[in-house]
PLY file of the C-alpha trace (Angstrom):
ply
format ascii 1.0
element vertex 557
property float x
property float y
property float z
element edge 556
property int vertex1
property int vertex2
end_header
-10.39 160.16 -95.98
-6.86 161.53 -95.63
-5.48 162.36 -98.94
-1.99 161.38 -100.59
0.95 163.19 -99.17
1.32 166.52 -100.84
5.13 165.79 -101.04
5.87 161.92 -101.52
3.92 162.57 -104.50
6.25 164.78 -106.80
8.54 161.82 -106.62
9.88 160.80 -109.81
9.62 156.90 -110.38
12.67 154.78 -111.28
12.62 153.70 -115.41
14.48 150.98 -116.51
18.18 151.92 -117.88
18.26 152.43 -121.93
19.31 148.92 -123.57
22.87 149.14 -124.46
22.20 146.54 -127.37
19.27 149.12 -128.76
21.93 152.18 -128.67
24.68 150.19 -130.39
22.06 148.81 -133.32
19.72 152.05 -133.70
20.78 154.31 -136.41
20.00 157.92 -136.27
18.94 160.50 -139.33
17.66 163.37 -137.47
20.43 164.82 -135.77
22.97 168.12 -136.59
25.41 167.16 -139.38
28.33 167.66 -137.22
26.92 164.66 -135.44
25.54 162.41 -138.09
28.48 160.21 -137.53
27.79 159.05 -134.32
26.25 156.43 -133.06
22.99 156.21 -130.48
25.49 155.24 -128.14
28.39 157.95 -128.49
25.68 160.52 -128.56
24.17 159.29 -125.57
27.90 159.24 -124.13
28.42 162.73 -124.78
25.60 163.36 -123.16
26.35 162.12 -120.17
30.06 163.91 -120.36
28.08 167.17 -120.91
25.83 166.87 -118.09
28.70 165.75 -115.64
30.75 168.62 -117.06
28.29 171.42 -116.32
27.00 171.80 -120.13
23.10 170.83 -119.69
22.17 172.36 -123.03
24.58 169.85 -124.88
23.51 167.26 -123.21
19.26 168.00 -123.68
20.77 167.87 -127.41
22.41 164.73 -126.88
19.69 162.98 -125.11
16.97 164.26 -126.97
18.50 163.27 -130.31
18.53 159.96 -128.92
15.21 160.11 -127.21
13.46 160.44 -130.84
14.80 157.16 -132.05
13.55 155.44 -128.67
10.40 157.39 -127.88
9.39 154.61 -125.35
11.72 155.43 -122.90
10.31 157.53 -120.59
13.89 157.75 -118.44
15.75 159.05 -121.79
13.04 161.81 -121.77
13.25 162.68 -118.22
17.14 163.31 -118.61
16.58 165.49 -121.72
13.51 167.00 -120.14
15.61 167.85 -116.51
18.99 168.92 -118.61
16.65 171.27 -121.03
14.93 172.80 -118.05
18.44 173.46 -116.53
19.79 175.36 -119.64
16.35 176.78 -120.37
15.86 175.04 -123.48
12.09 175.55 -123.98
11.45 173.67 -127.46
13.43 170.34 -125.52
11.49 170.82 -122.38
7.78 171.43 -124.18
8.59 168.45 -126.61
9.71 165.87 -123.96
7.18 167.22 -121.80
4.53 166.53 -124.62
5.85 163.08 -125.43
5.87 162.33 -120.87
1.91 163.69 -120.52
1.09 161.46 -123.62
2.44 158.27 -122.17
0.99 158.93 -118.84
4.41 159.85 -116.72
3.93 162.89 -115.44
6.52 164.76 -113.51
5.65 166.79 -110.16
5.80 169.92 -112.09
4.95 169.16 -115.83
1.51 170.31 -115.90
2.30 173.63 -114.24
4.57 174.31 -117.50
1.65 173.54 -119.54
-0.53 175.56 -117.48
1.32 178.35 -117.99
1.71 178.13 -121.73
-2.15 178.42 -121.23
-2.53 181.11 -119.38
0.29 182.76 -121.30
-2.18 182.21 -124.38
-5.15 183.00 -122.54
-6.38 179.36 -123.33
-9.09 179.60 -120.30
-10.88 176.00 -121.90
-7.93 174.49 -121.93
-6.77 175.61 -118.22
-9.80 174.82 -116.97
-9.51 171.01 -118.42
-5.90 170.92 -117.25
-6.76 171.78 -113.70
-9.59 168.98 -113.72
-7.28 166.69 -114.66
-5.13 167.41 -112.33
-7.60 167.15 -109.25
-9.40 164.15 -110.91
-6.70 161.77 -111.31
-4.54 163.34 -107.96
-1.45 164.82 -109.72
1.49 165.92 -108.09
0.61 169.18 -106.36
-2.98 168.18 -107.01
-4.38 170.09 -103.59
-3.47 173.25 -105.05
-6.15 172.83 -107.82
-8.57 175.58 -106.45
-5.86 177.98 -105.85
-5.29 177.81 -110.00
-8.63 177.58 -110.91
-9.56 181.03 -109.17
-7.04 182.43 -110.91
-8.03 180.69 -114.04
-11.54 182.13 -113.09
-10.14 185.68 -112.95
-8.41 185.56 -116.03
-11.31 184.36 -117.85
-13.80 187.31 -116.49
-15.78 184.25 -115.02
-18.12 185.31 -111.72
-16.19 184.94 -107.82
-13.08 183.35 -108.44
-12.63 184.02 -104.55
-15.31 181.04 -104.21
-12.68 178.53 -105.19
-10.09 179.30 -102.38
-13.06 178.16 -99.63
-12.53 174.41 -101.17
-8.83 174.61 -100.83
-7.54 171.49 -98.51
-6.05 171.78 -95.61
-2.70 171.12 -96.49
-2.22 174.13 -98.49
-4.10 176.04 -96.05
-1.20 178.55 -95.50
-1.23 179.60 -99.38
-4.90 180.49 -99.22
-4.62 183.94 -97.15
-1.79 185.21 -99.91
-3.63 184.33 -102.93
-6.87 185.87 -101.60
-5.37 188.83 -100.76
-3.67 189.60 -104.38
-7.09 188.69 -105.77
-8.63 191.45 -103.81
-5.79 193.57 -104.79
-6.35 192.94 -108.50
-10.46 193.49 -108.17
-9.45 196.69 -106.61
-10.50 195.64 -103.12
-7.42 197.29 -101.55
-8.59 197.63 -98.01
-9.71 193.83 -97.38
-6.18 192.79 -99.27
-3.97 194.51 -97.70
-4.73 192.83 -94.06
-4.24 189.05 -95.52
-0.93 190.19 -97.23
0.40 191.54 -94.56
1.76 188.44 -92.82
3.63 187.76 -96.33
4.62 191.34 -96.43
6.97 191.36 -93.35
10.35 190.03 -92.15
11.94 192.12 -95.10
12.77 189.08 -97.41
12.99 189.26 -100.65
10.07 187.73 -101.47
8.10 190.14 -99.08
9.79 193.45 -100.38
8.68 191.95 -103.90
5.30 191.88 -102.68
5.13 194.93 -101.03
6.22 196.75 -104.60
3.79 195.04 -106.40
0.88 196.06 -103.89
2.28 199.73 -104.00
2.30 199.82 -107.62
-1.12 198.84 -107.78
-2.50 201.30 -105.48
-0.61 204.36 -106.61
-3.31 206.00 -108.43
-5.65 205.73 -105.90
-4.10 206.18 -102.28
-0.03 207.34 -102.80
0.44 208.14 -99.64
-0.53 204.40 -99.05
1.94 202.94 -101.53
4.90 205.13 -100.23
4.24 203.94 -96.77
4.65 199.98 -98.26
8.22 201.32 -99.72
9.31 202.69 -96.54
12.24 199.85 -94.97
16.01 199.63 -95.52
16.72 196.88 -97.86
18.37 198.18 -101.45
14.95 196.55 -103.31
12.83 199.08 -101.32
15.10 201.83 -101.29
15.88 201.90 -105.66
11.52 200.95 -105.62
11.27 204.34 -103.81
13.47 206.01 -105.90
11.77 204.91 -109.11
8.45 206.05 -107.78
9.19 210.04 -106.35
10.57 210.03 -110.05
7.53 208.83 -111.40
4.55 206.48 -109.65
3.89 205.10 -112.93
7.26 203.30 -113.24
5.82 200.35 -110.68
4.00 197.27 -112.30
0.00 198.91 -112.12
-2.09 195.94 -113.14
-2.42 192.84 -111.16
-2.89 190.57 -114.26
-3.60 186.52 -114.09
-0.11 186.01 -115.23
1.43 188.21 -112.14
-0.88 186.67 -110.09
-0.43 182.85 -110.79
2.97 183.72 -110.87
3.34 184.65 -107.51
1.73 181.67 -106.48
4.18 178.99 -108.89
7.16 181.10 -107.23
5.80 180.75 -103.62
5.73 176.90 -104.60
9.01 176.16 -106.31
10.72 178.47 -103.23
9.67 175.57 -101.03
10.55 173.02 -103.30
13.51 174.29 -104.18
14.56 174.31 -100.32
13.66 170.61 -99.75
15.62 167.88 -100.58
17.23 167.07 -104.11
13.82 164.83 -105.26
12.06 167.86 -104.87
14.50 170.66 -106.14
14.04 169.33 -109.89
10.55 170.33 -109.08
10.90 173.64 -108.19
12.91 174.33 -111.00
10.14 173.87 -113.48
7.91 175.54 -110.79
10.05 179.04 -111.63
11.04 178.20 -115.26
6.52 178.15 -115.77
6.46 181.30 -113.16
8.77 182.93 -115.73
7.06 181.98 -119.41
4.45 184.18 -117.93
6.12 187.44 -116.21
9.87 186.91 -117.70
10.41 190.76 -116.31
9.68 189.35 -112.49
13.06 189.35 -111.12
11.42 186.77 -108.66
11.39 184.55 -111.02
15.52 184.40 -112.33
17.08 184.91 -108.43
15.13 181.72 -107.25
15.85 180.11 -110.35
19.45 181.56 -109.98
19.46 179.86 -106.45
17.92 176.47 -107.27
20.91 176.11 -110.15
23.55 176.73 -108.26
22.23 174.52 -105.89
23.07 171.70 -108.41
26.52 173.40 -109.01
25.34 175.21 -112.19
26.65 178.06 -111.13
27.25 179.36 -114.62
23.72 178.83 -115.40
22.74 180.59 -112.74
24.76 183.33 -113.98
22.27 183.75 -116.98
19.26 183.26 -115.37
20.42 186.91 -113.27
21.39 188.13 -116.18
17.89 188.37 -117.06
17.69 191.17 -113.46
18.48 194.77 -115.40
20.55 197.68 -113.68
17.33 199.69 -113.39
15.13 197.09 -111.56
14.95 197.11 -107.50
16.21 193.82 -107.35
19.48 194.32 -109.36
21.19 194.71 -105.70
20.53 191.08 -104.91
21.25 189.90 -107.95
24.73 191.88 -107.97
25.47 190.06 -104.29
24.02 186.53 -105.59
26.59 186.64 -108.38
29.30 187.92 -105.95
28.37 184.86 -103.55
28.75 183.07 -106.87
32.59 183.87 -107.03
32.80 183.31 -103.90
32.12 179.65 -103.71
34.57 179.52 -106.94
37.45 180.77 -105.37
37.06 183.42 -107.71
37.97 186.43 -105.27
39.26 188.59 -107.25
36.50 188.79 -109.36
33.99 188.93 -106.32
36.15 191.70 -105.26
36.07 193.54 -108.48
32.40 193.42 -108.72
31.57 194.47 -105.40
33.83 197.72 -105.53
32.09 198.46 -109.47
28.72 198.12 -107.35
29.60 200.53 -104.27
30.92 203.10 -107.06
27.25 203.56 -108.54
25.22 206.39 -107.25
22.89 204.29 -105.61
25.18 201.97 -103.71
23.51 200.86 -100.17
24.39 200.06 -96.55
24.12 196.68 -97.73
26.72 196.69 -100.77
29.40 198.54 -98.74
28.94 195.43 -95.64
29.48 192.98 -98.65
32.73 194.57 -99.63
34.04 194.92 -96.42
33.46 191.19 -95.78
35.18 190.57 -99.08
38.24 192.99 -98.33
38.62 191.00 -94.98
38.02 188.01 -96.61
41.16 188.91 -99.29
42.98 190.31 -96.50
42.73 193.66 -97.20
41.88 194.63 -93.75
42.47 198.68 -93.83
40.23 199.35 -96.74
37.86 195.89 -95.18
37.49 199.02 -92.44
37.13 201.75 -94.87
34.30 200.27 -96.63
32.42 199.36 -93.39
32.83 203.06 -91.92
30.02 203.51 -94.51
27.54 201.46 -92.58
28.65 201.52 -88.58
26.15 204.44 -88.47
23.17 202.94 -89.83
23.69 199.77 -88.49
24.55 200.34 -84.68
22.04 198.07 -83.65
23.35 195.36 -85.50
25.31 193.14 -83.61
26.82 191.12 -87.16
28.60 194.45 -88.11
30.24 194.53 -84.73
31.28 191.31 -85.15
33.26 192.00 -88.22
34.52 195.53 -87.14
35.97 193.29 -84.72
37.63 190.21 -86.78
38.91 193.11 -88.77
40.50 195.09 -86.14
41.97 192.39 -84.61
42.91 190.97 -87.83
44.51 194.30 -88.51
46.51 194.25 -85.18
44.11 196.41 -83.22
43.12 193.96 -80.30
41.72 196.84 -77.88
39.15 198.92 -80.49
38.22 195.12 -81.15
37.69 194.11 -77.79
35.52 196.96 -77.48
33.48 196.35 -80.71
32.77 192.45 -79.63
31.66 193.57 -75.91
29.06 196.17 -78.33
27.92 192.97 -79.80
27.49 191.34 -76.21
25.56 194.59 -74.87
23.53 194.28 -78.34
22.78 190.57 -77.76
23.64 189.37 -74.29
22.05 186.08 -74.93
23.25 185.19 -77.98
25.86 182.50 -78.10
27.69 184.06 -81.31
28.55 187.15 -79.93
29.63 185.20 -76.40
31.57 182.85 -77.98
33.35 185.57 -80.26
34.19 187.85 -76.98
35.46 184.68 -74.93
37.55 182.62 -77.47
39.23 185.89 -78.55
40.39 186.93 -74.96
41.40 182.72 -74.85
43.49 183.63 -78.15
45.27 186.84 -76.35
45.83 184.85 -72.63
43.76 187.90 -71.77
40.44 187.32 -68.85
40.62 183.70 -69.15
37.97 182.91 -66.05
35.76 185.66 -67.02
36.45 184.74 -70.36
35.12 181.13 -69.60
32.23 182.51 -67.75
30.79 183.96 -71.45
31.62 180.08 -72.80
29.67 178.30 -70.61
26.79 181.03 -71.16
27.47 180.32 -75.15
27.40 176.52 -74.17
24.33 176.75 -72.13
22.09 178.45 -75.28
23.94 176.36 -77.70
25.30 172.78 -76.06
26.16 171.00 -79.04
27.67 173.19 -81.37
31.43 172.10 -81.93
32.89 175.59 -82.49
31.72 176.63 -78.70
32.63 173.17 -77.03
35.89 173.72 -78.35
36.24 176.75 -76.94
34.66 175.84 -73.61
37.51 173.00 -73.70
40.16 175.16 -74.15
39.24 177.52 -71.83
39.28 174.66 -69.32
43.00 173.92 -70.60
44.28 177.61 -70.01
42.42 176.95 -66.62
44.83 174.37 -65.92
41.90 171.37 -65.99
43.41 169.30 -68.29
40.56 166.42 -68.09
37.65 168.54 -68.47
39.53 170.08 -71.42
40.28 166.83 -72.82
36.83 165.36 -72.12
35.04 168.16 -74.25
37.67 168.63 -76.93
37.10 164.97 -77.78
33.07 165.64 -78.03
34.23 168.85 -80.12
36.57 166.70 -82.28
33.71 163.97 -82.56
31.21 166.45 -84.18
33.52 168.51 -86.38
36.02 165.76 -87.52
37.49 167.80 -89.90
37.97 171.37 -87.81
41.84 171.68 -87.61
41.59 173.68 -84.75
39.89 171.74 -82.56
42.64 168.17 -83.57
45.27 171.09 -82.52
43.45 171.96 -79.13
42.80 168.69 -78.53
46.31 167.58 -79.37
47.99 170.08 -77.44
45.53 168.58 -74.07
46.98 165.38 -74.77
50.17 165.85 -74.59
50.16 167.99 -71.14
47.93 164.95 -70.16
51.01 162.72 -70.33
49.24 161.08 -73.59
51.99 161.72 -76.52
50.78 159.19 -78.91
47.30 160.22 -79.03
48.40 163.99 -79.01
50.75 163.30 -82.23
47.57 161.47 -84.04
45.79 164.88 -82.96
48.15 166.55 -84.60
48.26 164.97 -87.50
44.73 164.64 -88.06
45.05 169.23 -87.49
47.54 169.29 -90.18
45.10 167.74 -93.00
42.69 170.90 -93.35
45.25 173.10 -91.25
45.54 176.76 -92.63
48.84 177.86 -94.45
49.86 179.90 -91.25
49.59 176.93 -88.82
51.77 174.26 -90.57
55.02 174.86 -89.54
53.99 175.18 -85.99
51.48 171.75 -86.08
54.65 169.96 -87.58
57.03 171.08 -84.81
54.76 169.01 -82.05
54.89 166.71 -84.45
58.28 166.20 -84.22
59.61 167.88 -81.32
56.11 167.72 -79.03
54.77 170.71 -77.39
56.97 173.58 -76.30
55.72 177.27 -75.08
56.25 178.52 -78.49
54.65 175.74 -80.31
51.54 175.75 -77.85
47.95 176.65 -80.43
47.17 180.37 -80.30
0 1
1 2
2 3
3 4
4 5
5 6
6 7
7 8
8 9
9 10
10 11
11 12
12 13
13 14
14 15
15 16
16 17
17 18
18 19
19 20
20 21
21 22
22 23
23 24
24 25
25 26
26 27
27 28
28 29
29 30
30 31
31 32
32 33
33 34
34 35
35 36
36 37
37 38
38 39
39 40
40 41
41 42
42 43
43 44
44 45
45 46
46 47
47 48
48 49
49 50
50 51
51 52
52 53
53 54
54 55
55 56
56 57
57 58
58 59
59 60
60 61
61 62
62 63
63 64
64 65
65 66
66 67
67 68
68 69
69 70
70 71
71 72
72 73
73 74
74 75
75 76
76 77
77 78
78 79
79 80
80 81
81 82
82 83
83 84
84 85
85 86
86 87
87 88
88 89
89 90
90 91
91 92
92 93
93 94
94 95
95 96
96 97
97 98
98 99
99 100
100 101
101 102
102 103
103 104
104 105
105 106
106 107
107 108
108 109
109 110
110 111
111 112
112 113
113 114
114 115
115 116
116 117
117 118
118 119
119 120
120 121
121 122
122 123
123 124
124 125
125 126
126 127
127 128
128 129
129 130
130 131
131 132
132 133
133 134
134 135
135 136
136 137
137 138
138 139
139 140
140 141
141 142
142 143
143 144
144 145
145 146
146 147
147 148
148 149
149 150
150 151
151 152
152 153
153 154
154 155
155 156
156 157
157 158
158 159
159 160
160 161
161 162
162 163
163 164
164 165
165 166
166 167
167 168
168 169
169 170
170 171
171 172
172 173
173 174
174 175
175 176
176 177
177 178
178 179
179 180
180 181
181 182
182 183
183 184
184 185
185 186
186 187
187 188
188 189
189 190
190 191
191 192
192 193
193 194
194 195
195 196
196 197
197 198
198 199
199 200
200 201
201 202
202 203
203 204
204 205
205 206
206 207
207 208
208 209
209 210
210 211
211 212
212 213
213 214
214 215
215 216
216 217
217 218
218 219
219 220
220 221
221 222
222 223
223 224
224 225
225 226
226 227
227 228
228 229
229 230
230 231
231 232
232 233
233 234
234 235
235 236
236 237
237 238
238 239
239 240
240 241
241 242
242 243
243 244
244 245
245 246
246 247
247 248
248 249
249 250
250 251
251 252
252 253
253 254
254 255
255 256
256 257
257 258
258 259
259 260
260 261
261 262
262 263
263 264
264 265
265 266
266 267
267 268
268 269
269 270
270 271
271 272
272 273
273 274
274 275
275 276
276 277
277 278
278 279
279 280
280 281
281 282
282 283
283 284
284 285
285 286
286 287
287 288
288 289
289 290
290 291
291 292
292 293
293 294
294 295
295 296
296 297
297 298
298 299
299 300
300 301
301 302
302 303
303 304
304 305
305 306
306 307
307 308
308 309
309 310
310 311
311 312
312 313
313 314
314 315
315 316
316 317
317 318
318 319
319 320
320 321
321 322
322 323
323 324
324 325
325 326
326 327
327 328
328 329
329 330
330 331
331 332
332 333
333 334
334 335
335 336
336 337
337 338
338 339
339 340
340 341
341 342
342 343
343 344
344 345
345 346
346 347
347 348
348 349
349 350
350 351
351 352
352 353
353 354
354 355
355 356
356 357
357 358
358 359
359 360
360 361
361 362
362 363
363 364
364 365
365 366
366 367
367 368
368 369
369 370
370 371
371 372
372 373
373 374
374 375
375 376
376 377
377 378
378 379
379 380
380 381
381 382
382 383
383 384
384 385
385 386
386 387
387 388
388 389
389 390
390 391
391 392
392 393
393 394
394 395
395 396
396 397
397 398
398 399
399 400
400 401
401 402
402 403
403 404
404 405
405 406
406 407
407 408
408 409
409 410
410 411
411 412
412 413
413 414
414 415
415 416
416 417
417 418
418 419
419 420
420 421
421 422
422 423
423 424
424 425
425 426
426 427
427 428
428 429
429 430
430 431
431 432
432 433
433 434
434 435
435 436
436 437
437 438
438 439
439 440
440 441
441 442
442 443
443 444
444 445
445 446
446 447
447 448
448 449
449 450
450 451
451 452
452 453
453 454
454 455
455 456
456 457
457 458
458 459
459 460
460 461
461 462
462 463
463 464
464 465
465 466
466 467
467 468
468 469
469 470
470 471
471 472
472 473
473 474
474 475
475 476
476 477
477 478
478 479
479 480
480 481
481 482
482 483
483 484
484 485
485 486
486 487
487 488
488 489
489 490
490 491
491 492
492 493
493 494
494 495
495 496
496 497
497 498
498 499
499 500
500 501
501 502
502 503
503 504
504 505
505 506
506 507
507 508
508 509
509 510
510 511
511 512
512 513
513 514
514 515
515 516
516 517
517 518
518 519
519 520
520 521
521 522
522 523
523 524
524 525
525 526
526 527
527 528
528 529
529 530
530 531
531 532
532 533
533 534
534 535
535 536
536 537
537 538
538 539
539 540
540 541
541 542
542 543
543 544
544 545
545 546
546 547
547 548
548 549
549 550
550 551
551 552
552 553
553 554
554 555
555 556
């Protein structure tokens, strides 16, 4: 018989709203004395205020304050219980929690917290029962019941916790090989882990780099010639883990422990949850707020917690769950760019600037922190020392067709159209295929009236590989403009305008086909719809069609 869908399960049911009448009539005794004034209601108020405002730990206080006086309403605790989790207010979350598994609503990733205050405790009885439950009556997450019970098993010094992982379901099939393979690490069984980790060890994530320390780490003592060969890659994690161990092999994590272990697993988890849609994200929240009650110095843990929050906007919460990542662990690079992307998203660029020049000034700066500062010098305009900082990396990353990419915004940015003509047609000889560094080479020769049929040829190659991406129909149509085919150009600047109805420079393009079409009303609506999200630059020049219709000098670059 199939079994409940591992997914439509962690959804949170809908509980009745709190009864206005109850707030208004309710007194409440147990609250701060700065708030012993207010009313159920106000407090309930300000609750909401905080949470809208970005201040989840005011308003777990707020609702939970509340919540005691009306301990029967399980959507009051679910608000305190999801606001607490957000600020990282453990006593709120464990106490709501307690008062939710005691009435029988259970959130997706409730018992996982309360695993892991087990496990944490070394509570094996109590796991053990947890984990029952939790298969018996089909929790949320329930398949994954024999991938926590073998490491339960382990923990507890309890004979082949590897049995468990052969009853896993299907559906979680994909977890099994990982798991295994860190048990066999932690038994010492380093030869038969090593092949199942493998798979999770590659692509150079994050997530793989962290394994790849761990399992390094752990084999040190026994086979370092082994462990440096798992260090060996590019990315900054690998690179500061290699450092850390020619200065000492004992300055890796050395013990596989039940907490590490399950840990990796809860992370692996609220990583996909946290990815899915917003039902779910809640979810994985909890999933890396449990990873991290039992290995808080996993810098796993606090950058996909980091990411989750700022997901939901709480971007300042994020902030303090990376403050948790210290200078001297491998991770602190991606941490450092997280919080730069951070700034980024707030506008904040001079403070995204400041930090990524402080970071590129340590001794241990990588290829990786000088490409973020020269995309944040472009991105302020700073185009010269945008260059400067990417002459640090052109070396290194040759192959790379992103970098020529940029060198080439930037040097055409910084009025250098020939060295960047020559740096996109690198990217095109690094990736003939791909429609990126096509559409790049094409549009920019469209911008400079430079190669326009050859120019067209790489659009309709970019068009081909990618057919309905706005940014290269758009191009495509204006290439078909400069061509002198007005109705093909207006034909696919309309399906260009249709899927990006917001891109300025496609209204303009389109606008501009109108009018040489004979069409002046519809190219003035073009034009006007340009000017809403039209750049500072392109104003004056979108208002003179406006009002004096298309000219040479007017015409869109």
């Amino acid at each position: 018989m199939a079994r409940p869908s591992l997914f439509l399960s962690v959804m949170i049911p809908f509980i009745r709203i709190i009864p206005l009448t109850v707030l208004l009539t309710v007194p409440f005794a147990s609250v701060s004395a700065h708030k012993a004034g207010l009313s159920s209601l106000q407090r309930y108020m300000e609750g909401q205020v905080a949470s809208f405002s970005g201040n989840p730990d005011l308003a777990a206080r707020d609702f939970f304050s509340v919540f005691n006086e009306h301990p029967d309403d399980k959507r009051l605790a679910l608000k305190a219980y999801r606001e607490a989790q957000v600020a990282d207010n453990t006593k709120i979350t464990l106490a709501t929690l307690s008062h939710m598994e005691k009435d029988g609503f259970r959130t997706g990733d409730g018992p996982f917290l309360i695993l892991a205050k087990a496990v944490q405790q070394h509570r094996w009885k109590e796991a053990h029962q947890l984990i029952d439950r939790m298969e018996q009556n089909h929790y949320a997450l329930f398949p994954f019941a024999p991938l926590l019970r073998a490491w339960v098993k382990f923990g507890a010094g309890e004979d082949n916790p590897l049995s468990e992982l052969d009853k896993a379901d299907e559906s979680i099939k994909v977890f099994v090989p990982e798991v295994r393979g860190l048990l066999l690490l932690a038994t010492g069984e380093y030869d038969e882990a090593l092949p199942l980790l493998e798979p999770s060890m590659g692509g150079g994530t994050g997530r793989a780099n962290r394994l790849r320390i761990l399992a390094a780490g752990i084999m040190s003592h026994r086979d370092g010639a082994k462990s440096r060969a798992l260090l060996e890659g590019s990315s900054a994690s690998l690179a500061k883990a290699r450092q850390m161990f020619a200065k000492n092999p004992k300055s890796l994590p050395s013990k596989l422990t039940v907490e590490v272990g399950m840990s990796e697993l809860f992370l692996r988890m609220a990583a996909l949850m946290g990815s899915k849609q917003s039902l779910t994200k809640p979810v994985g929240l909890g999933l890396g707020r449990a990873s991290s009650w039992m290995t808080p110095n996993n810098a796993e843990n606090w950058l996909i917690i980091a990411e989750i929050l700022s997901s939901f906007g709480q971007l300042s919460d994020a902030r303090i769950a990376l403050n948790h990542i210290t200078p001297e662990d491998p991770f602190y690079n991606m941490a450092t760019s997280m919080q730069i992307s951070f700034y980024l998203r707030e506008k904040r660029k001079d403070m995204a600037l400041n930090l990524a020049q402080n970071v590129v000034r340590q001794p241990d700066a990588t290829v990786e922190d000088w490409y973020n500062l020269a995309e944040i010098e472009g991105d302020s305009g700073n185009f010269d020392a945008a260059l400067a900082a990417l002459s640090h990396v052109d070396k290194t990353m040759s192959k790379d067709w992103q970098m020529w990419i940029l060198k080439g915004n930037l040097l055409d940015a910084a009025g250098h159209w020939p060295e960047a003509k020559a740096a996109y047609e690198q990217a095109v000889a690094i990736a003939p295929n791909n429609p990126i560094t096509l559409n790049t080479l094409g549009y920019s020769q469209l911008e400079k009236r430079e190669n326009i049929q050859s120019a067209s040829i790489l659009l309709m190659k970019a068009l081909g590989a990618m057919p309905i991406d706005p940014a290269i129909i758009d191009s495509c149509g204006w290439s078909q403009y400069l061509s002198g085919r007005v109705d093909d150009a207006v034909f696919l600047l309309e399906n260009a305008a249709e899927l990006a109805p917001k891109e300025s420079t496609i209204y303009e393009h389109l606008g501009d086909a109108y009018w040489t079409a004979g069409r002046h009303f519809d190219a003035r609506y073009a034009w006007q719809a340009s000017l809403v999200t039209a750049e500072d630059k392109a104003t004056a020049r979108i208002k003179g069609k406006i009002d004096l219709g298309l000219t040479p000098a007017l015409a869109a670059p």
